[in-house]
DRENDO-1510 file (C-alpha; in Angstrom, 1 decimal, always signed):
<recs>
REC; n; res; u; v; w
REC; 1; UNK; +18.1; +12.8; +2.4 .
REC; 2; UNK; +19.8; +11.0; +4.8 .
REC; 3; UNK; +22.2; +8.4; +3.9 .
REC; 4; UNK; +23.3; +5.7; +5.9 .
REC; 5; UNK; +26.4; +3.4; +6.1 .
REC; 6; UNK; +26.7; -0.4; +5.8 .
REC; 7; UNK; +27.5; +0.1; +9.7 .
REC; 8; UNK; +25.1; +3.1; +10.8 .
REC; 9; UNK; +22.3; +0.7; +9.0 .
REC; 10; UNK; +23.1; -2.6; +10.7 .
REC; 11; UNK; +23.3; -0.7; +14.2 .
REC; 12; UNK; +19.9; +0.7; +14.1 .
REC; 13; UNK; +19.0; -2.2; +12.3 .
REC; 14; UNK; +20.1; -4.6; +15.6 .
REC; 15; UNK; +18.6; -2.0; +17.8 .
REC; 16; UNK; +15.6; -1.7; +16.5 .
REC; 17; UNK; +15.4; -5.5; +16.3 .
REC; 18; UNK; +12.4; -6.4; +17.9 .
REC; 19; UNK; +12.5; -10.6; +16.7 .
REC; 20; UNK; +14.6; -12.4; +15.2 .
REC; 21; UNK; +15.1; -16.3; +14.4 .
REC; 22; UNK; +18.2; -17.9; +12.4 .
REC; 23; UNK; +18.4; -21.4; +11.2 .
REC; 24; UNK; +21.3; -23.2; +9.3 .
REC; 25; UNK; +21.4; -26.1; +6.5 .
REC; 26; UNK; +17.6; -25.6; +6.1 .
REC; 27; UNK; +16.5; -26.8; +2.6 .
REC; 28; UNK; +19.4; -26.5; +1.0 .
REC; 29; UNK; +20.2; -23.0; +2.1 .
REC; 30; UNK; +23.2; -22.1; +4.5 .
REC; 31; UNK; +21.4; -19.5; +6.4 .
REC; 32; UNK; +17.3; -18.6; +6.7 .
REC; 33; UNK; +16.9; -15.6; +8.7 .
REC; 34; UNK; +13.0; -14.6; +9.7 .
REC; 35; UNK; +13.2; -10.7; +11.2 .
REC; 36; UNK; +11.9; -7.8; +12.4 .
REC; 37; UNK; +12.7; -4.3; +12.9 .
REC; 38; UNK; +12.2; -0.7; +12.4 .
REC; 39; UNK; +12.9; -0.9; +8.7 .
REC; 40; UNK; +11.4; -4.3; +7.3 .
REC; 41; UNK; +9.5; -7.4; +8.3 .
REC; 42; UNK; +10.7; -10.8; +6.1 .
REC; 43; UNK; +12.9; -13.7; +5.7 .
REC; 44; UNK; +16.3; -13.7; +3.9 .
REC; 45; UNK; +17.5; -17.5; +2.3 .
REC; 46; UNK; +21.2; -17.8; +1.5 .
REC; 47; UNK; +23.7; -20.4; -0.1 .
REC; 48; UNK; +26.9; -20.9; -1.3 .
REC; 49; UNK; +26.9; -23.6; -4.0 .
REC; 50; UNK; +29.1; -25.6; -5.1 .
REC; 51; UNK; +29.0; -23.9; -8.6 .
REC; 52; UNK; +30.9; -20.7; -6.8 .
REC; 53; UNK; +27.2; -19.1; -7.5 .
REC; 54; UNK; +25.9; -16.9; -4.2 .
REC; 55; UNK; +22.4; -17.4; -4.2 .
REC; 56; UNK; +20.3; -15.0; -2.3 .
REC; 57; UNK; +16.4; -15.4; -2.0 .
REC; 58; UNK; +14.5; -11.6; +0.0 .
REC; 59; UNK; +11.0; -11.6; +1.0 .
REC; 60; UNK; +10.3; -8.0; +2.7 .
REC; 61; UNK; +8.0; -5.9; +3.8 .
REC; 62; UNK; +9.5; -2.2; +4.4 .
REC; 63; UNK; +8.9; -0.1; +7.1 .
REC; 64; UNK; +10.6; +3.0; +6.4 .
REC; 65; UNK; +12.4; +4.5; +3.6 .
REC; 66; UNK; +16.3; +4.0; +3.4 .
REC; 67; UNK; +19.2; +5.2; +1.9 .
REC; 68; UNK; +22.1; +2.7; +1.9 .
REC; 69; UNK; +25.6; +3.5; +0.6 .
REC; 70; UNK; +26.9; +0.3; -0.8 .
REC; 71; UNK; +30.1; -0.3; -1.4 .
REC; 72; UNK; +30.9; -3.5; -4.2 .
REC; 73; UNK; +33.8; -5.0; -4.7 .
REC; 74; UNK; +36.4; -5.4; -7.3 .
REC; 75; UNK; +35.8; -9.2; -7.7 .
REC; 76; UNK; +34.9; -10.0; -11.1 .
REC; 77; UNK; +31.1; -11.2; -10.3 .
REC; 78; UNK; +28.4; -11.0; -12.2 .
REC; 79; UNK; +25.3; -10.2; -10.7 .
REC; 80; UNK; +21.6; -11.8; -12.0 .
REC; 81; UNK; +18.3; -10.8; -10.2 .
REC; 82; UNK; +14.3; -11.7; -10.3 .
REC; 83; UNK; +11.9; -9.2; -9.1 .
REC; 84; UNK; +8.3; -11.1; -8.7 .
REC; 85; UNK; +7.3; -7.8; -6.7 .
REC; 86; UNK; +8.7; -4.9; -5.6 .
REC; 87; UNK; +10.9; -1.4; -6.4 .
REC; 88; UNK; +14.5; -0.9; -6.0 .
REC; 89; UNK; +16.0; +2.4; -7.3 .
REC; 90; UNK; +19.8; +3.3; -7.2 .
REC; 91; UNK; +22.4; +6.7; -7.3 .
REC; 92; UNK; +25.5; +6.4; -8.3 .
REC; 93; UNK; +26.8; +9.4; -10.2 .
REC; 94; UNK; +29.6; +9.2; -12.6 .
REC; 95; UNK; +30.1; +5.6; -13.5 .
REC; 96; UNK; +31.1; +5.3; -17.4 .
REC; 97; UNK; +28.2; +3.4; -18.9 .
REC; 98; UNK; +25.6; +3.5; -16.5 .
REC; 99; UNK; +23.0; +5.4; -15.8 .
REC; 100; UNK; +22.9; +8.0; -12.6 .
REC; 101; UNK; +20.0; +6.7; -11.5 .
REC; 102; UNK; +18.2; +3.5; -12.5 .
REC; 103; UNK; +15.4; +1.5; -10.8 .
REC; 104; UNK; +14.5; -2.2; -10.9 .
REC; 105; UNK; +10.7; -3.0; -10.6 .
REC; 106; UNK; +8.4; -6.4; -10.4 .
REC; 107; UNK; +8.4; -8.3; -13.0 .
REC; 108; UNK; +11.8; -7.6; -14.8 .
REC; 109; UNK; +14.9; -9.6; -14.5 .
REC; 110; UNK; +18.3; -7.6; -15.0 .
REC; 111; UNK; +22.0; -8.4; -15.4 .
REC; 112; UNK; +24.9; -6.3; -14.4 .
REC; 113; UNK; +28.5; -6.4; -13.8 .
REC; 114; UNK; +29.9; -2.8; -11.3 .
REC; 115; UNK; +32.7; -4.0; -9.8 .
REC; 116; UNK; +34.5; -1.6; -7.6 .
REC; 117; UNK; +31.9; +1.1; -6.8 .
REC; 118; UNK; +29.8; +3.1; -4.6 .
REC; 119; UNK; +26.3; +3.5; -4.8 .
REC; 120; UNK; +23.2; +4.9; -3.0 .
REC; 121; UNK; +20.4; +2.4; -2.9 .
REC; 122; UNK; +16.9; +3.3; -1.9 .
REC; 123; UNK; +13.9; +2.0; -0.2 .
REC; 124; UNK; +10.8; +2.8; -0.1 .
REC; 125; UNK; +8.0; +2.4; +3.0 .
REC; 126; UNK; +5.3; +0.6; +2.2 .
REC; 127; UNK; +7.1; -1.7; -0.3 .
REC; 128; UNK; +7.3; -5.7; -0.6 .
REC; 129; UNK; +10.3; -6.6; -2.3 .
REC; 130; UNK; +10.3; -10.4; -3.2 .
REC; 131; UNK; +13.0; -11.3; -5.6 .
REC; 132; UNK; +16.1; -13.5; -6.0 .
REC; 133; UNK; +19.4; -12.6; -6.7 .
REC; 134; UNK; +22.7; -14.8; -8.0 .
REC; 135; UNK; +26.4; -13.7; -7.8 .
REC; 136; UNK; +28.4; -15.3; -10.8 .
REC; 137; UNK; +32.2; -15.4; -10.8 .
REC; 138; UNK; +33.4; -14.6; -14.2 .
REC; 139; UNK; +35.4; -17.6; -14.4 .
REC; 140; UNK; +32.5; -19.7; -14.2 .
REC; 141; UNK; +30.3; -18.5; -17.1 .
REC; 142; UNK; +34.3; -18.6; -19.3 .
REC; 143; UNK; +33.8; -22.3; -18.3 .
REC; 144; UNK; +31.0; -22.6; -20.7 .
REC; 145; UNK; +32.0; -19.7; -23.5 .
REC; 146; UNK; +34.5; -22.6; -25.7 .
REC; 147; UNK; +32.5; -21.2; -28.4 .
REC; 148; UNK; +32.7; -16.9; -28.1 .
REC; 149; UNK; +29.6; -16.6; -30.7 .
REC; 150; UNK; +27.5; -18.3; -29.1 .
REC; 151; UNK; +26.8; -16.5; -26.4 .
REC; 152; UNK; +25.1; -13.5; -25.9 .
REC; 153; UNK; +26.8; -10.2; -27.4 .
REC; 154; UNK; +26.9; -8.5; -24.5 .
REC; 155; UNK; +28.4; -11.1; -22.7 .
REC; 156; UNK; +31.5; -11.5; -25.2 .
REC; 157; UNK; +33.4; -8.6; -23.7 .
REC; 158; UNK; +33.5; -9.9; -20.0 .
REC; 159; UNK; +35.1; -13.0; -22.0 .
REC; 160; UNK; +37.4; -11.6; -24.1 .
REC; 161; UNK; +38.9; -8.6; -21.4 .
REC; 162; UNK; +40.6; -8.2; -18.5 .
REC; 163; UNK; +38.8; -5.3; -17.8 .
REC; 164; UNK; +35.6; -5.6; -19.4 .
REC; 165; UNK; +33.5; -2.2; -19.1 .
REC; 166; UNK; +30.4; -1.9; -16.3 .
REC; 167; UNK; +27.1; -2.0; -17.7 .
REC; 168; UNK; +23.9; -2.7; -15.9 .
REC; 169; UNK; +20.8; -4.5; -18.5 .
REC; 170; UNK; +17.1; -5.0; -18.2 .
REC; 171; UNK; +17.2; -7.8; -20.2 .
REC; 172; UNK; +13.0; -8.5; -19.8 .
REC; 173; UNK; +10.2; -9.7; -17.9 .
REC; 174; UNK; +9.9; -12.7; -15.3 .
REC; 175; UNK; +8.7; -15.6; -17.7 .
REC; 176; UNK; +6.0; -17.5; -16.6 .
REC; 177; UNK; +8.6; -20.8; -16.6 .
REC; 178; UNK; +11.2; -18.0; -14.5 .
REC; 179; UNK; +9.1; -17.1; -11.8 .
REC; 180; UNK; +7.9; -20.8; -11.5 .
REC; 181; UNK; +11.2; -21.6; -10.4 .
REC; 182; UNK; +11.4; -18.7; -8.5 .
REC; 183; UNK; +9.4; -19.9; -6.3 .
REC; 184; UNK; +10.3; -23.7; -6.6 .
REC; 185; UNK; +13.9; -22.7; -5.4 .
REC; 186; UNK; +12.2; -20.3; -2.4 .
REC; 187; UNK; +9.7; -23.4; -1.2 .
REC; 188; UNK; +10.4; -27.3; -2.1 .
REC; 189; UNK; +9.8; -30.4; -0.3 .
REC; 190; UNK; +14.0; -31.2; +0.0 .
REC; 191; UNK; +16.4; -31.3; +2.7 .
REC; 192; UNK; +20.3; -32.0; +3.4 .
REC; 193; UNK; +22.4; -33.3; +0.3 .
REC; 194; UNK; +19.3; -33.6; -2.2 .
REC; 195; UNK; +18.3; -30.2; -1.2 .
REC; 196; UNK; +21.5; -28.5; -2.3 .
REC; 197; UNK; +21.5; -30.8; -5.6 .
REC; 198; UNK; +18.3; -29.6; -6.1 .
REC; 199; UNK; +19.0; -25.6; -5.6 .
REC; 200; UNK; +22.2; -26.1; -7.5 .
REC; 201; UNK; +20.1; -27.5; -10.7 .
REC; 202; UNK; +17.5; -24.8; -10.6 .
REC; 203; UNK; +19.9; -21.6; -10.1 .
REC; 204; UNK; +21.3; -23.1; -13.7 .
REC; 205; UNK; +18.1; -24.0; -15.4 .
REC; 206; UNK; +17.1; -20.3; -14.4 .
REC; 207; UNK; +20.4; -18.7; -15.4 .
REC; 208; UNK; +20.4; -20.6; -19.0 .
REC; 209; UNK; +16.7; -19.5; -19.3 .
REC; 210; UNK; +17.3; -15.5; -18.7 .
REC; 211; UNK; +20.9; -15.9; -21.0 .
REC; 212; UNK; +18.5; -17.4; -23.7 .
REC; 213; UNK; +16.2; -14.5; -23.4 .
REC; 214; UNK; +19.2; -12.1; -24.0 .
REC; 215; UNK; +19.5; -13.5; -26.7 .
REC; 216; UNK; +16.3; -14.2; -28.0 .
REC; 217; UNK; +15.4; -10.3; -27.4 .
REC; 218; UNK; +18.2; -9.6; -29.5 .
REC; 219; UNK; +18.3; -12.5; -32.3 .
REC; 220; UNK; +21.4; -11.4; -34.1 .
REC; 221; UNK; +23.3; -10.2; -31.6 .
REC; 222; UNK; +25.3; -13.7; -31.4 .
REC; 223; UNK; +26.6; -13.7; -34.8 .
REC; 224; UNK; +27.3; -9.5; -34.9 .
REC; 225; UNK; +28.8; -8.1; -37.9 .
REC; 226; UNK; +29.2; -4.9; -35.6 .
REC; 227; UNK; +33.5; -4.1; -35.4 .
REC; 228; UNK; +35.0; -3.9; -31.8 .
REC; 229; UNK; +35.9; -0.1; -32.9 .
REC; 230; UNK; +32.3; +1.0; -33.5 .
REC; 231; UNK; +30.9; -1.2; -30.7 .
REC; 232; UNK; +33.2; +1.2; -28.4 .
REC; 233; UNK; +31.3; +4.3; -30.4 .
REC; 234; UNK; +28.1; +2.9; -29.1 .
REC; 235; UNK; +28.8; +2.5; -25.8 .
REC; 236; UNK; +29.7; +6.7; -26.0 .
REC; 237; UNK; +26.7; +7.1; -27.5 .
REC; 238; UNK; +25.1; +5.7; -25.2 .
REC; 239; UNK; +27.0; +7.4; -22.3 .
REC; 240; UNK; +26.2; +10.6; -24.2 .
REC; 241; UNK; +22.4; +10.3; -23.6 .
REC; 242; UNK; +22.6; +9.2; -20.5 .
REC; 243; UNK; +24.1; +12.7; -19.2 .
REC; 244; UNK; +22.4; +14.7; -21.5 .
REC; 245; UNK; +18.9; +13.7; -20.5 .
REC; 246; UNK; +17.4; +17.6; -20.2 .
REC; 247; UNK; +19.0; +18.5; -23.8 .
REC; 248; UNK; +20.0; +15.4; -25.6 .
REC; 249; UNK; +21.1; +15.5; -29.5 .
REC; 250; UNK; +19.6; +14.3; -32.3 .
REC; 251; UNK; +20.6; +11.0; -34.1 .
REC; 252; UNK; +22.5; +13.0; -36.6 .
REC; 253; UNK; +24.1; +15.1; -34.2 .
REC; 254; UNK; +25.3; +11.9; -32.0 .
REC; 255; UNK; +25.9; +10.2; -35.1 .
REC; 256; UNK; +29.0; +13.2; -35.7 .
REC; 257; UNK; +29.9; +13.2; -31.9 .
REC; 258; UNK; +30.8; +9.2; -31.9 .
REC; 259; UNK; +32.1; +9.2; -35.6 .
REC; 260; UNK; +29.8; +6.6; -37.1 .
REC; 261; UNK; +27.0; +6.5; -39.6 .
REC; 262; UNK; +23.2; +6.9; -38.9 .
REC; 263; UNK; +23.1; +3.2; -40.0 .
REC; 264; UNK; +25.5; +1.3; -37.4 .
REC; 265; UNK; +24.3; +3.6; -34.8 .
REC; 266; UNK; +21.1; +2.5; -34.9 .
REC; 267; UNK; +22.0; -1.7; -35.6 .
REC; 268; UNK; +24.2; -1.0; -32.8 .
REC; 269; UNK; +21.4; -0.2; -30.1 .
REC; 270; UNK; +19.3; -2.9; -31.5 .
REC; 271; UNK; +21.8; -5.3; -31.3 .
REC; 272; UNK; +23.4; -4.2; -27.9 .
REC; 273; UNK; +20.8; -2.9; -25.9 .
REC; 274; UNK; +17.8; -4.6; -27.7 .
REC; 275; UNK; +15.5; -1.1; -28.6 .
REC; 276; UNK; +16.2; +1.6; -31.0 .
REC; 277; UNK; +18.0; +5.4; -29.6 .
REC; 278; UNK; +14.9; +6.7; -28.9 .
REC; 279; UNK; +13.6; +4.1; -27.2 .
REC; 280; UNK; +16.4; +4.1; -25.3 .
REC; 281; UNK; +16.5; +7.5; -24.4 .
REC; 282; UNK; +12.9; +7.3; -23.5 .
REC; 283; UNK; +13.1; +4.7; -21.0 .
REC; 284; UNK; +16.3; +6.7; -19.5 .
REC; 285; UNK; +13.9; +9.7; -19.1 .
REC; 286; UNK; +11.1; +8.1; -17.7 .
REC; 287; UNK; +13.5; +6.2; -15.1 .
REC; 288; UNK; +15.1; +9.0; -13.6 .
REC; 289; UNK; +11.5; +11.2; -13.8 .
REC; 290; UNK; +9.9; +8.2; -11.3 .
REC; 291; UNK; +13.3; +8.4; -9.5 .
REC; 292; UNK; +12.9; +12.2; -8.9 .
REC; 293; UNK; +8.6; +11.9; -8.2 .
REC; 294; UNK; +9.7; +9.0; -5.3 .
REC; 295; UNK; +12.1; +11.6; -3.7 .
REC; 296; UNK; +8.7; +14.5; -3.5 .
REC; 297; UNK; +10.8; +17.3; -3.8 .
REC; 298; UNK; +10.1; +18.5; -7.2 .
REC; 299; UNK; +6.6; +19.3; -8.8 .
REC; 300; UNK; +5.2; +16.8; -12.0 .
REC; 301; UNK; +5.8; +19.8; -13.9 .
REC; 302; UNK; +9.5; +20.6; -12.7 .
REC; 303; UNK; +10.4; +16.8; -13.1 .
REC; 304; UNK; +8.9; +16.8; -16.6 .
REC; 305; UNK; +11.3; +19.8; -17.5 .
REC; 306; UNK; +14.7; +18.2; -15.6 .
REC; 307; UNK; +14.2; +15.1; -18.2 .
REC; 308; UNK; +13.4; +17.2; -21.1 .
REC; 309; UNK; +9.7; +17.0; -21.5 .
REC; 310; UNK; +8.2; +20.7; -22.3 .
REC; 311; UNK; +4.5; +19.0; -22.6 .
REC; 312; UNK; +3.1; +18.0; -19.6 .
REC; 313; UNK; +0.2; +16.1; -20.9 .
REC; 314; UNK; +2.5; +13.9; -23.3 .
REC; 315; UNK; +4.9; +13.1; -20.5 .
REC; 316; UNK; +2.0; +12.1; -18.2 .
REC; 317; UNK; +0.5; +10.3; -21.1 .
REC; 318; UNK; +4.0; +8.4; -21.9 .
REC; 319; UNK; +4.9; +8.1; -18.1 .
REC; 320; UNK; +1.4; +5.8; -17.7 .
REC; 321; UNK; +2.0; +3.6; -20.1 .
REC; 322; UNK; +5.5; +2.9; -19.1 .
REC; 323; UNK; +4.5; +2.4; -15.5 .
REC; 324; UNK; +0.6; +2.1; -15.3 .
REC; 325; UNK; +0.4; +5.1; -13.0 .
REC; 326; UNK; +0.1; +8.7; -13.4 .
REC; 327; UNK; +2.9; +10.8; -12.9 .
REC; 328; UNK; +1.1; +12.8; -10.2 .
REC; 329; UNK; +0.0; +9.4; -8.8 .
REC; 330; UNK; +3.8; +8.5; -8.3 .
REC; 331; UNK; +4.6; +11.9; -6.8 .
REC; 332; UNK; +1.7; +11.1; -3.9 .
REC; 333; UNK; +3.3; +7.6; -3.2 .
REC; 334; UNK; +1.3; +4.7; -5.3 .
REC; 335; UNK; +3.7; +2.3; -6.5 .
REC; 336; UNK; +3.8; +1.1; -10.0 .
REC; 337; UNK; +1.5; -1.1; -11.5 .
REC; 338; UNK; +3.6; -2.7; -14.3 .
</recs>
């Protein structure tokens, strides 16, 4: 697998530039750029508001697979995004907290803060990524937070701490009301001063509605009774599984490792990451096994083993109804339906 640089991409990115057109201050964005090349066909909308929120709106059609090494930065940003279509996996080995590998897929909307890292982001031919992503500086959302339990659990730590840990959420699927504005922020009938009022008042109206959701998917998880102490202890836990996918211990087992009872283990997940351990562990699995189908190297039955499935017709069974495809349908390229 080849691996490209920021600068090894954008080189054969500019060479293999066969149009491109740029306009500035149109509809309230800063930059529109319409382009193609070797590796995607689209249009990329960005804008600086006057929030301190970077707003970023992709509409692509990819060409060829890639392999990006990113590099982020250790500003304290966090990082909101909207898939209405498309897949987006990622490597990045040995980060505390988050998983090796991860994908984002249509449909969802996710949350992260990884400040200071490296990671290894894939794309796949074939694809149409449309999606829109925001960059929030922490000191923005603190603006808001005069009250600490009122806003969403996992939020309370990037509050409270210098040096809040990483963590990287699925908080849930595009609304109905999300992906209208979506789309109202990506086309509207505004230009000049009104424009950038209006983009400013929908980036909010969409961030408010996915915090809600965060915690609405997690109803109690604003007034916890969980101690900072044992909130640590499921964060191990958690990092636990997520490196002992092939061979993972029971509840009981983790229960000793991280020194807390069967009880708060369990509140814990619900209330921090919204689904039981299992369920948890499950979606872990079933990540990194369409990860591993994506890259063709391995057999269904190989990939079912490296995540610690030893019956091949429950993990196809379970793999479907996560992803509305067939394991052996994922290996030979068809991207998911769900």
């Amino acid at each position: 697998m080849k691996v490209y640089t920021d600068a090894e991409y954008d080189r054969l990115y500019r060479e293999s530039l066969s149009c491109e057109q740029i306009e500035n201050n149109l509809r309230g964005f800063d930059l529109v750029r319409a382009a193609k090349s070797q590796w995607y066909e689209g249009q990329n909308c960005y804008a600086n508001l006057l929030s301190g929120i970077k707003l970023e709106f992709v509409d692509e059609q990819i060409f060829l697979d890639c392999h990006k090494l990113t590099e982020h930065c250790d500003c304290p940003i966090l990082t909101a995004k909207f898939y209405l279509s498309g897949y987006h996996s990622v490597i990045c080995p040995g980060i505390d907290g988050i998983a090796p590998e991860y994908a984002e897929t249509k449909g969802q909307n996710y949350l992260f803060y990884l400040p200071d890292i490296k990671e290894i982001e894939q794309f796949w031919a074939g694809d149409c990524l449309k999606l829109l992503r925001m960059e929030i500086d922490l000191a923005y959302i603190r603006n808001f937070a005069t009250e600490l339990n009122t806003i969403p659990k996992h939020l309370q730590a990037l509050i409270e701490n210098e040096n809040p840990q990483r963590f990287h959420f699925k908080v849930g699927g595009v609304t109905l009301q999300m992906q209208t504005i979506v789309e109202q922020i990506s086309c509207h009938p505004y230009h000049g001063a009104i424009a950038k009022m209006y983009l400013e008042a929908k980036v909010l109206e969409l961030l408010a509605l996915q915090l809600s959701q965060l915690s609405e998917s997690n109803p109690d998880a604003t007034n916890s009774t969980l101690k900072n102490k044992n909130i640590d202890r499921i964060y191990q836990a958690r990092d636990i599984l997520v490196n002992q996918l092939e061979n993972p211990p029971s509840i009981s087992e983790l229960t000793q490792q991280v020194g807390i009872s069967d009880f708060t283990l369990r509140r814990g997940f619900q209330e921090i990451f919204g689904t039981t351990v299992i369920g948890y562990l499950t979606s872990l699995r079933l990540e990194q096994a369409k990860l591993l189908l994506r890259e063709k190297k391995l057999s269904v039955a190989e990939v079912a083993n490296s995540v610690g499935y030893t019956h091949l017709g429950y993990f196809a069974k379970v793999f479907k109804r996560q992803f509305g495809i067939t394991p052996s349908e994922c290996l030979a390229g068809r991207l998911s339906s769900k």
